[in-house]
C-alpha positions in Angstrom: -1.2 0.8 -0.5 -1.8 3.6 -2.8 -1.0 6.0 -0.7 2.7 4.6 0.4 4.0 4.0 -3.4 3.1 6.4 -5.4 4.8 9.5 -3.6 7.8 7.5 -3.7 7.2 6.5 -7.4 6.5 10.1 -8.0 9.7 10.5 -6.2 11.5 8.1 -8.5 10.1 9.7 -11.5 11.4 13.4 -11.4 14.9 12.4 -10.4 14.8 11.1 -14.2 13.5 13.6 -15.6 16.5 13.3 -18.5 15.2 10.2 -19.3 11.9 11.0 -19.6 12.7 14.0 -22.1 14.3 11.6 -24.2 11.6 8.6 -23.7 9.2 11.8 -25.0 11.2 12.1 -28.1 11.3 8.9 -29.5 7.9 8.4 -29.1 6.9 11.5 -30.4 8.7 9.9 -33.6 6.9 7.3 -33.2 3.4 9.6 -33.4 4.5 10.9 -36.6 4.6 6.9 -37.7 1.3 6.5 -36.8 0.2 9.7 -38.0 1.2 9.5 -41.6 0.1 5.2 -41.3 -3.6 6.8 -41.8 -2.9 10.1 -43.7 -1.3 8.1 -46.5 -3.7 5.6 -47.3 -6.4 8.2 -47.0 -4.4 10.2 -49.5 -3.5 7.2 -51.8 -6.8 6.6 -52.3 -8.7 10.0 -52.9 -5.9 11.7 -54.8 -4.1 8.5 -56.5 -6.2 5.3 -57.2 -9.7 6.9 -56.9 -8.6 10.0 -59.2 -7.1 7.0 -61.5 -3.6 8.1 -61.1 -2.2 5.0 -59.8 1.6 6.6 -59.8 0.3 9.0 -56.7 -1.2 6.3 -55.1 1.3 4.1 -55.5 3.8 7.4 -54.2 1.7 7.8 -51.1 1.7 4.1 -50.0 5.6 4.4 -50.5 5.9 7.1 -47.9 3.9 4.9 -45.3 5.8 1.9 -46.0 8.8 4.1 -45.3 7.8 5.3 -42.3 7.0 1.7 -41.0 10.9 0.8 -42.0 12.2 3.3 -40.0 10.7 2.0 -37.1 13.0 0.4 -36.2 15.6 2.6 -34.9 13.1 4.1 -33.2 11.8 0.9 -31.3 16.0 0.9 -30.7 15.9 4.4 -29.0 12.9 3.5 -27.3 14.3 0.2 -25.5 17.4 2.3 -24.5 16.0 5.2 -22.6 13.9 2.3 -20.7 16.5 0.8 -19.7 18.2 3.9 -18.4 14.4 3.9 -16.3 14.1 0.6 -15.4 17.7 -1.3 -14.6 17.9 1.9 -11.6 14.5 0.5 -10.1 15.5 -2.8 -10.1 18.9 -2.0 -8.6 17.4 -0.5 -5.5 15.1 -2.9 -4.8 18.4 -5.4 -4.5 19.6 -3.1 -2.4 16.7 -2.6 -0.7 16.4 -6.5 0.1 20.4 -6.9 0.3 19.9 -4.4 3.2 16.4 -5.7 4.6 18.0 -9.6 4.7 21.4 -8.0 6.7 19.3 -6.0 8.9 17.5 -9.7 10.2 20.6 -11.7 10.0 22.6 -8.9 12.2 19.4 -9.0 14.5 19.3 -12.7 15.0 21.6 -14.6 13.7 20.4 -18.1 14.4 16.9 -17.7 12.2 17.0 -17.9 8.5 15.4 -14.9 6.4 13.3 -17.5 4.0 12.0 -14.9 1.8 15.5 -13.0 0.9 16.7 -15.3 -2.4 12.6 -14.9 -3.3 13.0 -10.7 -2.6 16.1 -10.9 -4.8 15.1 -12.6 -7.6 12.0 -13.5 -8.1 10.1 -10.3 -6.7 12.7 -8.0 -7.9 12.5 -9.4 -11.9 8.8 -9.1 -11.2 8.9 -5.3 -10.3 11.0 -4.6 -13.2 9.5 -6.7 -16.0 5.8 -4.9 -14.6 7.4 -1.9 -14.4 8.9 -2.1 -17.7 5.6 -3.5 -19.6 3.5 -0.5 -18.0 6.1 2.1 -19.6 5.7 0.7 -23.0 2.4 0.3 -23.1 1.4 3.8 -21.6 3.6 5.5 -23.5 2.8 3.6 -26.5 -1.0 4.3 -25.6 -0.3 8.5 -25.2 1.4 9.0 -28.0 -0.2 6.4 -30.6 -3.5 8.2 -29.7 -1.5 11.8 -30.2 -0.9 10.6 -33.6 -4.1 8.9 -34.5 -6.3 11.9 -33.3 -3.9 14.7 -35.3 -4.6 12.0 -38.2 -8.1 12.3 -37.4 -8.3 16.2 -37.0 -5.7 16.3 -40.3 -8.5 14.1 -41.8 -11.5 16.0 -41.2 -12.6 17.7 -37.5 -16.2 15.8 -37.8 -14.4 12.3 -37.0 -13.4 14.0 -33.6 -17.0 14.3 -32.7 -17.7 10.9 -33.5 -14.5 9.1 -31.9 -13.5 11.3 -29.2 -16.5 10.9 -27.0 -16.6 7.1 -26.8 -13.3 6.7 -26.3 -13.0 9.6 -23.6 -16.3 7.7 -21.6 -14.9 4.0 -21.9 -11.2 5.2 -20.9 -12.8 7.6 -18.0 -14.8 4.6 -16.9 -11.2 2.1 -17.1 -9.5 4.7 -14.7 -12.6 4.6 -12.1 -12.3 0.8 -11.7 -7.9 1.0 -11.0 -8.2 1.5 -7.6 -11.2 -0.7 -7.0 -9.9 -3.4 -8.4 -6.5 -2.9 -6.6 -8.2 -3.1 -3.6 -10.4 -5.6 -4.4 -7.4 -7.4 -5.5 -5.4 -6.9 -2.4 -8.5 -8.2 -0.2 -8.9 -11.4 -2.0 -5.5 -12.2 -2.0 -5.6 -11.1 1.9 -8.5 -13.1 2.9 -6.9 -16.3 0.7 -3.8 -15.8 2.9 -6.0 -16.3 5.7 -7.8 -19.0 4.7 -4.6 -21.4 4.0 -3.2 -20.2 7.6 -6.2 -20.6 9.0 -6.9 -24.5 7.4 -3.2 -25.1 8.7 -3.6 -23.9 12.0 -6.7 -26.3 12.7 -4.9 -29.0 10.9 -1.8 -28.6 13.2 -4.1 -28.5 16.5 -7.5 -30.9 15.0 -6.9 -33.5 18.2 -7.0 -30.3 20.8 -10.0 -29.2 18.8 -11.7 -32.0 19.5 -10.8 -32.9 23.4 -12.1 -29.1 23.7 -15.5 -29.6 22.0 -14.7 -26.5 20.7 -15.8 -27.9 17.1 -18.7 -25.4 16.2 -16.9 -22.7 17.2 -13.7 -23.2 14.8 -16.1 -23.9 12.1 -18.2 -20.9 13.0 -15.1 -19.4 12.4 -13.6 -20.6 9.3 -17.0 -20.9 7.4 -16.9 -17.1 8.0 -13.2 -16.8 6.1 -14.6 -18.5 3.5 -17.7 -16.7 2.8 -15.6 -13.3 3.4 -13.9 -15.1 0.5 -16.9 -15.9 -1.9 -18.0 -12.0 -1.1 -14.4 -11.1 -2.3 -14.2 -13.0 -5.1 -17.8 -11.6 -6.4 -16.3 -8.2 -5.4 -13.6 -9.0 -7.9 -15.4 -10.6 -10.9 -17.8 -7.5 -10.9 -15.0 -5.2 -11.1 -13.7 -7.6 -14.1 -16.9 -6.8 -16.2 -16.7 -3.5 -15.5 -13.4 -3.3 -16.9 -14.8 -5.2 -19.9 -17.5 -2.7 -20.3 -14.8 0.0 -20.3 -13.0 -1.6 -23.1 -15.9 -2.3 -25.1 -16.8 1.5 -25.2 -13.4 2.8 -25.6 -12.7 1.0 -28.6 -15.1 -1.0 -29.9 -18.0 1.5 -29.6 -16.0 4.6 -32.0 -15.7 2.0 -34.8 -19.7 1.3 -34.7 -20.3 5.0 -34.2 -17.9 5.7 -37.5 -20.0 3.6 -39.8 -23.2 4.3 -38.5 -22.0 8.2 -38.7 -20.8 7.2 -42.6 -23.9 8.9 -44.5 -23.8 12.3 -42.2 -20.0 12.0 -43.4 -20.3 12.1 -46.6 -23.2 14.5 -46.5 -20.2 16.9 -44.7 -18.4 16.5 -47.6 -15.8 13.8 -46.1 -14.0 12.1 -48.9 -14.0 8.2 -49.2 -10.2 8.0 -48.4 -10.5 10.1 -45.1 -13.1 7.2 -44.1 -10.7 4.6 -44.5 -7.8 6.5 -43.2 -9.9 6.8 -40.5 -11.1 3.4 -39.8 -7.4 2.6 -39.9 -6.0 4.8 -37.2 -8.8 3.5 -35.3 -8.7 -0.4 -35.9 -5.0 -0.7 -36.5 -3.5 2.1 -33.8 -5.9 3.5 -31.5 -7.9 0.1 -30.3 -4.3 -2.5 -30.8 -2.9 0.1 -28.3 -5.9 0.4 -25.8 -6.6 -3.2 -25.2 -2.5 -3.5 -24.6 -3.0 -0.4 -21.8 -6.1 -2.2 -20.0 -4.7 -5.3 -19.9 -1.0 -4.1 -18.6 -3.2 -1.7 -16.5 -5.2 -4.4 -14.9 -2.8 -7.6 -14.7 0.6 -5.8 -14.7 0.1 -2.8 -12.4 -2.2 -5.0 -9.8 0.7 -7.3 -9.5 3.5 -4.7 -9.6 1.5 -2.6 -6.6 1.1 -5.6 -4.5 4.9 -6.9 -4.9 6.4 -3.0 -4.2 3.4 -2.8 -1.1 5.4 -6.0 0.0 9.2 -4.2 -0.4 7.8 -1.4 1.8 10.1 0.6 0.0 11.4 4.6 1.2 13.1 6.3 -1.7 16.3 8.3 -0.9 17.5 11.6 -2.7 20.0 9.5 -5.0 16.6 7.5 -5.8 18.0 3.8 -3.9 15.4 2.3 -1.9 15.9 2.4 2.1 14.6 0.3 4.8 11.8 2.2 7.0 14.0 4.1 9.6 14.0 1.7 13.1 16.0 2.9 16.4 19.4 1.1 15.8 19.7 -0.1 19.8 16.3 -2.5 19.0 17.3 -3.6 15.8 19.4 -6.3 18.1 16.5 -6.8 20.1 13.6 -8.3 17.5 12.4 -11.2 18.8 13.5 -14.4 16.9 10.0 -16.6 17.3 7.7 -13.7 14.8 9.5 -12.9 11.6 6.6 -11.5 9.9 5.8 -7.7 10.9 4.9 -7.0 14.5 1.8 -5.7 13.4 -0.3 -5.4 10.2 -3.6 -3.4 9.4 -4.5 -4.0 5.5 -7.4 -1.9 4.2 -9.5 -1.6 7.3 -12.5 0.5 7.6 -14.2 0.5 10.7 -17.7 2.5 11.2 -20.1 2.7 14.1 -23.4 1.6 13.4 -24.5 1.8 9.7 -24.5 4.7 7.5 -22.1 6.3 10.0 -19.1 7.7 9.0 -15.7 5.6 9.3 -13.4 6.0 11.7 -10.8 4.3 10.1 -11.3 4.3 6.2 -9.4 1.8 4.1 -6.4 2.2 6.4 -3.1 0.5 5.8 0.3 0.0 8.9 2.7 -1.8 8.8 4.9 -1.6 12.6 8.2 -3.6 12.1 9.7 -6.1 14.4 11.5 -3.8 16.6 9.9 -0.1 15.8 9.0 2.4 17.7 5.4 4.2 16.1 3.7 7.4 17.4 0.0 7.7 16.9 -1.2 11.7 16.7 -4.6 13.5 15.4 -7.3 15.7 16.8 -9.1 14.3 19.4 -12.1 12.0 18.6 -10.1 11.2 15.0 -10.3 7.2 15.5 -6.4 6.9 17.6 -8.0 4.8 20.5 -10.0 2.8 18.0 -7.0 2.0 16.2 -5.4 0.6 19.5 -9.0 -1.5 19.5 -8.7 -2.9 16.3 -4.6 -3.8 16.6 -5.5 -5.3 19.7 -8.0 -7.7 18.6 -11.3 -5.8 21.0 -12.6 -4.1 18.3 -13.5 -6.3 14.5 -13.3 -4.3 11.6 -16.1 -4.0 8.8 -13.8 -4.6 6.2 -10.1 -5.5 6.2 -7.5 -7.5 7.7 -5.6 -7.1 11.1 -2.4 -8.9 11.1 -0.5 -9.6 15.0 3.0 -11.1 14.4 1.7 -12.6 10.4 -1.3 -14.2 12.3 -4.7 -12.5 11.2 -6.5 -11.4 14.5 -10.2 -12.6 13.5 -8.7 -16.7 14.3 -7.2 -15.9 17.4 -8.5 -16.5 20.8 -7.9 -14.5 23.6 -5.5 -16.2 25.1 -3.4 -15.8 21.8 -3.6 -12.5 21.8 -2.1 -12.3 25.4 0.4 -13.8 23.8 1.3 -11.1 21.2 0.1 -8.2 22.2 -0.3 -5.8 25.2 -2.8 -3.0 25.6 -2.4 -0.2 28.2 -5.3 2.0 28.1 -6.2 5.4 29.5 -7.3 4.8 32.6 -5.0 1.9 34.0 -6.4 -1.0 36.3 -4.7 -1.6 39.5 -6.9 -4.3 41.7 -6.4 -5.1 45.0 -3.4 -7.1 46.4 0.3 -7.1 46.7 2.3 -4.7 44.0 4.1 -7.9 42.7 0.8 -9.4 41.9 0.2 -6.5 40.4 3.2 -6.3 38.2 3.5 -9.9 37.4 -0.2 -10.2 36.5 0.8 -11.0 32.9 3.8 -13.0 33.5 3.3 -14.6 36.9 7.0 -16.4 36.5 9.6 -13.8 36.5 11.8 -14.0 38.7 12.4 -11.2 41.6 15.8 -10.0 39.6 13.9 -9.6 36.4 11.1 -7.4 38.3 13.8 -5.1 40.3 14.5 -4.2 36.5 11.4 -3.6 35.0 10.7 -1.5 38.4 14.0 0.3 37.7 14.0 0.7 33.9 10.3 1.8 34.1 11.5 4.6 37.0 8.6 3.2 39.6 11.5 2.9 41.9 10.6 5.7 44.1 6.9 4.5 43.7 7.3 1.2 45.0 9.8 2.2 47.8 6.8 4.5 49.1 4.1 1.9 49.0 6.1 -0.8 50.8 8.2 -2.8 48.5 7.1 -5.5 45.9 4.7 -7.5 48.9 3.4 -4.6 50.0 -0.7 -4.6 49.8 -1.8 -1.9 47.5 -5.5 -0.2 48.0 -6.1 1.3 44.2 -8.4 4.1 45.3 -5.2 5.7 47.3 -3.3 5.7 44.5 -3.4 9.0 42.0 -3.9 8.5 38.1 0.0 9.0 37.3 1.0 6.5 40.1 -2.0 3.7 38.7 -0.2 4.3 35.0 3.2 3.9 36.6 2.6 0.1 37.8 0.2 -0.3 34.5 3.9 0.2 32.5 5.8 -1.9 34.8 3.3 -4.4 34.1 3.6 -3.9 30.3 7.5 -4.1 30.7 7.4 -7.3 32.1 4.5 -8.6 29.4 6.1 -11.6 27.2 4.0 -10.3 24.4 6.0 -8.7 21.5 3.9 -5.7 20.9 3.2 -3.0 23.3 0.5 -0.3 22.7 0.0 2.5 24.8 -3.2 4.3 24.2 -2.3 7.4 26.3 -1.3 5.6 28.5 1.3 7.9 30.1 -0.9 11.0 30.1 -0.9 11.7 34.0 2.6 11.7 34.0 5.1 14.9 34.0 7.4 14.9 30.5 10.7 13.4 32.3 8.4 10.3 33.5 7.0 10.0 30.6 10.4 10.1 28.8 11.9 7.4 30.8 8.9 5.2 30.6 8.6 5.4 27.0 12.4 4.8 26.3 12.2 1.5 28.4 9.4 0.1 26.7 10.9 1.3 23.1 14.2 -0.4 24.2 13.0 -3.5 25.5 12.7 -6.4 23.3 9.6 -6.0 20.6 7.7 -3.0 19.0 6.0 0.2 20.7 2.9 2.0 19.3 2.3 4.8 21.2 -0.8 7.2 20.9 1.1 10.5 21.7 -0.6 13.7 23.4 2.7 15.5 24.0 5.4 16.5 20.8 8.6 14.5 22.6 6.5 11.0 22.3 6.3 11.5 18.3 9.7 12.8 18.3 10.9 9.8 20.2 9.5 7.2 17.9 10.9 6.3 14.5 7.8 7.0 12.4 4.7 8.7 13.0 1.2 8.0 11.9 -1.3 11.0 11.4 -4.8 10.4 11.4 -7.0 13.1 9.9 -9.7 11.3 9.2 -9.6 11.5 5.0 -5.4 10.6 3.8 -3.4 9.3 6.7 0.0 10.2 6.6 2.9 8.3 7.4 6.6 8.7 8.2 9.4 10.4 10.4 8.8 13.7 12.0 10.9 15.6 9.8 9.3 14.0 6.6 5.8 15.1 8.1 7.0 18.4 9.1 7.6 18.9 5.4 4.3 17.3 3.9 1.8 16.9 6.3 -0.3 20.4 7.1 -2.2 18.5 10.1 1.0 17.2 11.5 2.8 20.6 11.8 -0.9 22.5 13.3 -0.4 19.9 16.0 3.8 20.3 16.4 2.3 24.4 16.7 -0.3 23.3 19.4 2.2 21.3 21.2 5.1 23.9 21.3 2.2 26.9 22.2 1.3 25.1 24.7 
């Protein structure tokens, strides 16, 4: 999830860098507020009431009290450069779902997008209010603590071995458990999806349940869901205290180590006013502005990452947010029954046997009604156990496989016939007639509906030679290429919305290849394709590199431009 916002926010970030400057500016007003908050009372005290020269005191609190007054232009100039940061953001996500909603309307008119009015109001006014409230309260965070620690040093340089290290450790020890907690955020909220499905689904179909005597196994099932939910939950609540812990350290633990460090202080020859001053940055500035970061931090940003994860969005040079690029000729063709994405892998990490390595770590896809992926990466990287896992042969250690909105771990096998093909490698052919054969997976097409797959497929010639569709065929005569020929025909007649191929055109020449793959690609539903030659990636719409460590994700040109792995294999393919 990480991984696919924040390049993009990045993105978003440093087309504004105007607005940034001038966010910067206020704020640094706003440090010298702080800033002379402390310094003044400090002052007030040692060189006015203490020294009994209540004028100077009364002088010094003046200033402060001015310097809180004119906060409030500031606060003004503040507000205004976020807009100028925020109002864009929210704008493109409209766009963004404006553009999603007409895409799936144009596709099929006759079905309903359910979630559009939700994507334009609610989920957009999420994304900016989130967005918004993290901006404050980091910036208000940075420069707060800018002002308090120059206070500080201003002060006397001993307080900055007494506060810094405390609140260094507890704010180190906050940032370790962001991306934890995301996570573990993300998988509860996952697994709770799948729970509620899953309790519908054997609500829906109790009676067939039942008549099957298939009752232990559909609680074997479900009891696993749930206690995949306890585990997540626990996962959760632990991160919790740990964020606790953090907060405690960071700014309750400088406050105890300030008094406790009083006599050594005094000893150093700090005055009685710099103690106070002090005690003020840190219990009026420093720890008011920390507990705001954490809890924006952890509440906020958890909910803004999961709510942009669900926008998918793809940033464009004047910063509006684009739809994922899909081949305009299938866009038409997305099948009306399966609204949600043809495919979804949340988080998975996959490893074989314990203490082994993953193959897949913590990996996230999402392959649109209608798109055409590429799969590429060195051999033995995890591509074929990626096909696995989509297709519901291989169960993830951790993480969620999505076919079609449905999670993969409920389904039988007969349901995933019903979304999903798989063509591996090495393509079966048994013995019998070729239009058993071809029809294996959809024994009712009719002979018209076969001549096309044959012919958008190019088997033509193939079939011709073996003796028409009722010919017998012996699967030892036939060569590899000829065996991944009537595999593909096969596949092109499937009724199930998602076709992967894991190399599954590798004994054919290029133009073969080529046709095959733009029939599949063209036919209604989605393609994922594990590619061994450079026209398959540059056929598809996005590519996904696996290297093992930070999978990257996008169109060839974008990976051309930031993905080293992806542009040694364009090299290998083009030297060779």
């Amino acid at each position: 999830m990480l991984r696919r916002i924040l390049p993009q926010g990045r993105a978003f970030l440093l087309r504004r860098k105007g607005v940034l400057v001038r966010l910067a500016g206020w704020s640094l007003l706003e440090s010298a507020q702080t800033f002379l908050g402390g310094y003044c009372l400090a002052r007030a005290l040692d060189r006015g009431f203490l020294a009994g020269r209540t004028g100077t005191g009364l002088w010094w609190l003046a200033v402060a009290a001015a310097a809180i007054l004119v906060g409030g232009p500031l606060v003004r100039g503040v507000f205004a450069q976020l807009a100028a940061l925020v109002e864009p953001l929210r704008d493109a996500l409209v766009r963004r779902a404006v553009t999603q909603s007409l895409r799936r309307a144009v596709a099929d008119p006759a079905r309903a997008d359910g979630g559009a009015v939700s994507r334009l109001t609610h989920q957009t006014e999420i994304v900016r209010d989130s967005f918004a409230g993290l901006v404050l309260t980091a910036r208000s965070f940075v420069f707060t603590a800018a002002g308090a620690l120059a206070g500080l040093l201003t002060l006397a340089p001993q307080f900055l071995l007494v506060v810094v290290p405390p609140l260094a450790l507890g704010l180190l020890l906050f940032l370790a458990t962001l991306l934890p907690m995301a996570t573990a955020q993300r998988a509860f909220l996952d697994i709770d999806e799948d729970i509620a499905r899953r309790v519908g689904t054997i609500g829906a179909g109790l009676r067939d349940i039942v008549a099957s005597g298939t009752q232990e196994d559909v609680a074997d099932r479900t009891g696993k869901l749930i206690d995949a939910g306890a585990r997540a939950s626990d996962t959760l609540a632990r991160w919790a205290a740990v964020r606790t812990l953090a907060l405690g350290v960071a700014g309750q633990l400088p406050v105890i180590l300030l008094l406790a460090a009083t006599p050594w202080l005094l000893r150093q020859g700090v005055t009685a006013g710099a103690l106070i001053g002090a005690l003020t940055y840190l219990v009026q500035a420093l720890l008011p502005a920390l507990h705001t970061l954490m809890t924006a931090l952890g509440a906020a940003g958890t909910r803004l990452l999961v709510v942009l994860d669900r926008f998918e969005e793809e940033t464009t040079e004047d910063g509006t947010v684009r739809a994922a690029p899909v081949g305009a000729a299938r866009e038409a063709a997305a099948p009306g029954p399966f609204p949600a994405p043809a495919a979804e892998v949340r988080s998975v990490t996959l490893a074989y046997g314990p203490g082994a390595p993953p193959v897949l770590d913590r990996l996230d896809l999402v392959v649109e009604q209608g798109e055409h992926v590429a799969v590429v990466g060195p051999s033995g990287i995890g591509k074929s156990t990626l096909t696995s896992v989509l297709s519901g042969l291989l169960a993830p250690d951790r993480g969620t496989v999505l076919l079609a909105g449905q999670p993969v771990a409920g389904l039988t096998a007969r349901d995933l016939a019903g979304l999903r093909v798989l063509i591996p490698q090495q393509a079966y052919v048994f013995t019998g007639t070729v239009r058993d054969n071809l029809l294996q997976l959809r024994p009712d097409a009719s002979a018209a509906e076969l001549a096309r797959a044959v012919s958008a497929v190019g088997a033509d010639e193939l079939v011709g030679r073996l003796g028409g569709p009722d010919a017998l065929v012996d699967p030892a005569r036939l060569s590899q290429g000829e065996r991944q020929l009537l595999a593909l025909c096969r596949a092109y007649l499937s009724p199930a919305p998602l076709v992967v191929l894991d190399e599954a055109t590798c004994h054919l020449d290029p133009v073969a290849e080529a046709r095959a793959e733009q029939a599949l690609a063209e036919r209604a539903g989605s393609l994922i394709v594990v590619a061994h030659r450079l026209s398959s990636a540059r056929r598809a719409d996005r590519v996904l590199v696996l290297d093992g460590t930070s999978p990257a994700y996008g169109t060839h040109d974008q990976l051309l431009a930031r993905s080293p792995l992806y542009r040694d294999l364009v090299g290998h393919w083009q030297s060779g």
